[in-house]
C-alpha positions in Angstrom: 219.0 26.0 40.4 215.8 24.5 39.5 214.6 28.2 39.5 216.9 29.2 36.8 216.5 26.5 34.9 212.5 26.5 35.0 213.0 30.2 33.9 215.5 29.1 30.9 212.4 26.7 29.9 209.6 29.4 29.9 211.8 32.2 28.5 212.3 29.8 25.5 208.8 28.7 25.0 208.3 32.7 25.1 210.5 33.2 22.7 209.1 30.6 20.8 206.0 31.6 20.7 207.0 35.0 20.0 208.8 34.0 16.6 205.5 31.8 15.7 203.2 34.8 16.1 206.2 36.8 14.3 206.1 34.8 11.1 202.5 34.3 11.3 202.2 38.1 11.0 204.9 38.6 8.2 202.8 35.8 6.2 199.6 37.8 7.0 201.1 41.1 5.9 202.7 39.4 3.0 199.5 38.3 1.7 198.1 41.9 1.6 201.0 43.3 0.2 200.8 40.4 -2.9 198.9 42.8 -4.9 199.1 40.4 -7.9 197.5 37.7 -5.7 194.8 39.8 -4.5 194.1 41.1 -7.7 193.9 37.3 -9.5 191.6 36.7 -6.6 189.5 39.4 -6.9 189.1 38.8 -10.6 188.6 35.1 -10.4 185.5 35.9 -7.8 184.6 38.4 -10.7 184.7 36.0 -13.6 182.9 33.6 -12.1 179.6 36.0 -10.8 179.7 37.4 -14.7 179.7 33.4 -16.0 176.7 32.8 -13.5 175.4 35.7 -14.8 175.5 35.9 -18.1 174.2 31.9 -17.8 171.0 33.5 -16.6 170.3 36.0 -19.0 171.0 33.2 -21.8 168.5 30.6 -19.9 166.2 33.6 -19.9 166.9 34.7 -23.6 165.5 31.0 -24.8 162.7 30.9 -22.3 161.9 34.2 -24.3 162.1 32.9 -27.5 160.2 29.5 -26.6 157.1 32.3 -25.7 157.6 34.1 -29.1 157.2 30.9 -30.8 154.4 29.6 -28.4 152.5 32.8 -29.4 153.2 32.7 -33.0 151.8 28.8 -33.3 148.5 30.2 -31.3 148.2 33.1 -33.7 149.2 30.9 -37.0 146.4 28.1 -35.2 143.9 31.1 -35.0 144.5 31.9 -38.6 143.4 28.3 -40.1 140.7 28.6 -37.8 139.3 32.3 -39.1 139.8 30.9 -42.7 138.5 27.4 -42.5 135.6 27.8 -39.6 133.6 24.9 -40.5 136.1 22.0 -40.0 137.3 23.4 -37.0 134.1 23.4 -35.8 133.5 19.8 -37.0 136.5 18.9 -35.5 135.3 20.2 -32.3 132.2 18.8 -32.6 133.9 15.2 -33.3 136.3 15.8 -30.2 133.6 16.8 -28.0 131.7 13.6 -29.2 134.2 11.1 -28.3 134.9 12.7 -25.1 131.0 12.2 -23.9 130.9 9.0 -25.6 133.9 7.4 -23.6 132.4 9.3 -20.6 129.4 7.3 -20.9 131.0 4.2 -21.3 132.7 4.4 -18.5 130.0 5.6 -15.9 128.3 2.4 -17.8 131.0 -0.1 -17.1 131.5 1.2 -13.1 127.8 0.9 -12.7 127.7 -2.4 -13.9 130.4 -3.6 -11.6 
């Protein structure tokens, strides 16, 4: 009897196992049928790879127009420059000046140390 009762207890787990694996498959199947699902998926993963990229091309858009401005400072700076020669070169000449001057000083100061 322990036979048949053994048998009772593995045919159950079987068929327990069976139905698991049965409803695991409906879910599964389910899932691909849900075409409304799949689609929302699909277009969330969509959305989101058009937001990232359309983030880019505006971060790149304003690195653009930061260089368009950059070049038309240098070309307004070159301008003053053609039409007023002299001071700029004074200016220059002044900059230069105080750059050797504190160079000096402080070669002077380590050496005295």
């Amino acid at each position: 009897m322990t036979t048949s009762a053994d048998d009772q207890q593995e045919l159950e787990k079987e068929i327990e196992q069976t139905r698991e694996q049965l409803g695991q498959t409906v879910e599964a199947l389910a899932a691909k049928v849900d075409v409304k699902t799949r689609a929302q998926q699909e277009l969330g993963q969509l959305t989101a790879r058009l937001k990232g990229k359309a983030t880019e091309a505006t971060r790149r858009l304003r690195l653009q127009d930061r260089a368009n401005q950059a070049k038309q400072q240098v070309g307004q700076a070159g301008q003053q420059i053609r039409k007023r020669p002299v001071p700029a070169a004074a200016t220059a000449g002044v900059i230069g000046a105080l750059v050797l001057f504190f160079t000096v000083i402080r070669r002077w100061m380590r050496h005295d140390k």
